[in-house]
C-alpha positions in Angstrom: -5.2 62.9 50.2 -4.5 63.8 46.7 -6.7 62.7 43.4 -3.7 59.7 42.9 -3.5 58.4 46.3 -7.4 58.2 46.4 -6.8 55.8 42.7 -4.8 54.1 44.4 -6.6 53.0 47.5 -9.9 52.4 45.6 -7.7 50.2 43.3 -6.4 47.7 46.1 -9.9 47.0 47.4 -10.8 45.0 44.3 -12.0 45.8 40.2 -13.0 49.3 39.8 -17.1 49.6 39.5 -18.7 50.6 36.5 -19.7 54.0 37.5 -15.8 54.8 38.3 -14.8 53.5 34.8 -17.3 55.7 32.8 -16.8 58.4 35.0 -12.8 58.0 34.2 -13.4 57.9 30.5 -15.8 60.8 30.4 -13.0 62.6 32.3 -10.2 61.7 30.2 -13.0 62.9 27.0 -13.4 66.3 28.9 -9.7 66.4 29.4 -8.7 66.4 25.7 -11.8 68.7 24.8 -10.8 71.3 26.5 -6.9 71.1 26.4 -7.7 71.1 22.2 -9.8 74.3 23.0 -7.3 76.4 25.0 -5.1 75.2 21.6 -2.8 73.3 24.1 -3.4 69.5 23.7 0.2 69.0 22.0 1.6 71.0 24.2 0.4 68.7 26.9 1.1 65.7 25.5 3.6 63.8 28.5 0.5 64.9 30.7 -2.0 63.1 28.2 -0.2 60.3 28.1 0.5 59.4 31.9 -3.4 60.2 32.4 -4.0 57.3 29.0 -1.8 54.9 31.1 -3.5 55.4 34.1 -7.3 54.9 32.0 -5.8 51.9 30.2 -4.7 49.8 33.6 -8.0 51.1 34.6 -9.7 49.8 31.7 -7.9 46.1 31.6 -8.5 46.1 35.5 -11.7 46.4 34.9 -11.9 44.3 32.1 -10.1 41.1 33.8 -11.1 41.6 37.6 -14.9 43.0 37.2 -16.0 41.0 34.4 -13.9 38.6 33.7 -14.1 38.7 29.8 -10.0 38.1 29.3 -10.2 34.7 31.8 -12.1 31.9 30.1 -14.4 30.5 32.5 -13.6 26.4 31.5 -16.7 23.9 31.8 -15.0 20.8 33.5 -17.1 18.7 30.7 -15.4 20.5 28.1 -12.1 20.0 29.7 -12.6 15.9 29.9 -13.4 15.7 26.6 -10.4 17.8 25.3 -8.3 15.0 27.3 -10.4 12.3 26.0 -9.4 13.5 22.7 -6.0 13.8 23.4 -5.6 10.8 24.4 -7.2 8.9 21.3 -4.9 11.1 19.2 -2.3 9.8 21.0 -3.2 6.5 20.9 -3.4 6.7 17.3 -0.6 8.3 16.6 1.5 5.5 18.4 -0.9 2.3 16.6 0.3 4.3 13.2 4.1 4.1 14.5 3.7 0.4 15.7 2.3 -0.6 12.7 4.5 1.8 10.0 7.1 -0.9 11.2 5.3 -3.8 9.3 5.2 -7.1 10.1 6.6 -10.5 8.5 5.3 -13.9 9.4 8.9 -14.6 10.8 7.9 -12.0 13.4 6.1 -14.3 15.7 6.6 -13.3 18.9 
C-alpha cells in the first residue's frame, strides 16, 4: 500500500486526529525546507502544490469533522427566541400596513 492509499483509508474512517494533522504540517514544513535547500522548490512547484491541496482538505477535515469549529452548535433556546422575534417583527410589520391604510368614521365595519 502506498503513502496515498494509506491517506485515503485513514480518511474514510472519520476526522483525522490531531497527532496526524501536526505530523502532516511538520511534513509539508520539512518538505519546503529542504526542496529550498537543494535550490529546487520552484522547480517543484506542481509537486508543492498537490501536496498543499492534500494538507488543506486535511486541514478543513479536520477543522469541520474533529472539532466542529465551522458548524455552529445552535442552543434550541436561542433558536425559539429568534422565531419569537420573528414573529413580532412580522406582526408589526403587518399592524403598520393595516393601519398605513387609515381609517374614516364611515369605515364602520
Amino acid at each position: 500500500m502506498d503513502e496515498e492509499e494509506g491517506r485515503e483509508e485513514e480518511r474514510g474512517g472519520g476526522p483525522p486526529s490531531e497527532d496526524r494533522v501536526r505530523l502532516e504540517l511538520v511534513l509539508f514544513a520539512e518538505l519546503i525546507r529542504r526542496l529550498e535547500t537543494e535550490g529546487r522548490l520552484t522547480d517543484a512547484l506542481p509537486f508543492v502544490l498537490k501536496r498543499l491541496g492534500d494538507l488543506r482538505r486535511l486541514l478543513f477535515d479536520y477543522e469541520v469533522r474533529a472539532t466542529e469549529r465551522l458548524l455552529p452548535i445552535e442552543d434550541p433556546a436561542e433558536r425559539a427566541a429568534r422565531d419569537l422575534l420573528r414573529e413580532i417583527e412580522e406582526r408589526h410589520r403587518r399592524m403598520i400596513e393595516e393601519w398605513g391604510e387609515g381609517w374614516t368614521p364611515d369605515d364602520e365595519g
